[in-house]
N, C-alpha and C positions, 0 to 999 in steps of 0.2 A: 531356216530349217526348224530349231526349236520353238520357232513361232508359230508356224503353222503347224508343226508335233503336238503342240500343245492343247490349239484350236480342234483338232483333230481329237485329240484325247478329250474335252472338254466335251464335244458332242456326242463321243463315242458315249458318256457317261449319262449325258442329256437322253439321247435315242436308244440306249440300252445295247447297241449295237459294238462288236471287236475290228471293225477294217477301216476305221476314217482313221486312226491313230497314222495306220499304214499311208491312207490317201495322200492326209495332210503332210507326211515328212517326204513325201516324193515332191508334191508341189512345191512345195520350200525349198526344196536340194535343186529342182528345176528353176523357181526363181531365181534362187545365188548363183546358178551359172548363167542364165541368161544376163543378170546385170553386171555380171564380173567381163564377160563379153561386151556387151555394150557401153561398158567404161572402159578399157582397151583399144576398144577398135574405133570408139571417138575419137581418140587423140589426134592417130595419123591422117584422118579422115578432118581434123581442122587445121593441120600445119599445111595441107594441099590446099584449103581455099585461101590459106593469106597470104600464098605466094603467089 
């Protein structure tokens, strides 16, 4: 999330523009949940194939 906040503020600075700041910390918050899920939900999803 601070990763892409940041990216986010960096362009906002670059393009003159005030809403990637905004853009950037959604997608970031989006990505940590998505791979917080898909490190979770792997798990029981390989104790089923080695049985």
């Amino acid at each position: 999330m601070f990763l892409y906040g940041f990216l986010g503020w960096l362009a906002d600075r670059w393009l003159g523009t005030t809403f990637l700041v905004a853009i950037g910390i959604l997608v970031g918050a989006g990505f940590g949940i998505y791979m917080t899920i898909a490190r979770f939900d792997a798990l029981p999803r390989r104790q089923k194939e080695e049985k």
